[in-house]
N, C-alpha and C positions, 0 to 999 in steps of 0.2 A: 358781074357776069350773069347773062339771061341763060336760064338752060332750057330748051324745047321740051317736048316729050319723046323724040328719037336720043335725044343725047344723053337724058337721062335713063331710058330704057338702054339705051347703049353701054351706062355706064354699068344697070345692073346686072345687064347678060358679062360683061367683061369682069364685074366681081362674081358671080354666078360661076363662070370659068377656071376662073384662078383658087374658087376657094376648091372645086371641083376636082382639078389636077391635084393642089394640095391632099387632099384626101385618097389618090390613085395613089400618089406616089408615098402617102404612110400607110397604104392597106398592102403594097407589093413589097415596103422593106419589110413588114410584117412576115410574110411567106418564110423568110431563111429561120428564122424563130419557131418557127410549126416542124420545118424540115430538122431542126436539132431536137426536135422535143423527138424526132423519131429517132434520131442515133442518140440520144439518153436510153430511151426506152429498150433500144437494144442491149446498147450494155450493161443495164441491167440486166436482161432478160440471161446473158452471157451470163451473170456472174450470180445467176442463182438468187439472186434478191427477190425477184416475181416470180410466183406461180403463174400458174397457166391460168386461170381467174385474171389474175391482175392484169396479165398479157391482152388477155382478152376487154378488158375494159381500159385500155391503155388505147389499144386498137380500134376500138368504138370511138374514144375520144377524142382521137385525132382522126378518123374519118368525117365526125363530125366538124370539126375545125378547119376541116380542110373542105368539106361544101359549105360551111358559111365563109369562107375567104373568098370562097371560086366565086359563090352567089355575092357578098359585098362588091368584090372586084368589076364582075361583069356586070352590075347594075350602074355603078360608077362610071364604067365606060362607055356602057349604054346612054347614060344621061349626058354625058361628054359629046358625044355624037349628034346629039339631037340639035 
């Protein structure tokens, strides 16, 4: 089999794509993980285990977690689009 240069470049935007979804689709089942790290953290916070320190850097941590998901995510779908 002779392959051009479109069918090979074809071949590697269509692995480029697929590894690309792959990665959408493990950075967004990721999200419901971040979303329990926040109902742990509450009930802790309910039952007296964290102070309000620890609350507070509970709360940092998953604000951050949650802009590096948003920014992984949209950069992924951005690249997707292109």
């Amino acid at each position: 089999m002779v392959l051009n240069l479109h069918s090979v470049s074809y071949l590697v935007l269509i692995s480029s794509i697929t590894i690309n979804q792959d990665r959408i689709k493990d950075c967004q089942s990721r999200k419901p993980e971040l979303q329990e790290i926040n109902g742990d953290a509450d009930v802790l916070l309910d039952s007296g285990r964290l102070d309000e320190g620890d609350a507070e850097r509970v709360e940092r941590t998953n604000e951050s977690l949650s802009a590096r998901f948003t920014a992984i995510n949209d950069k992924l779908v951005e690249t997707q689009s292109k």
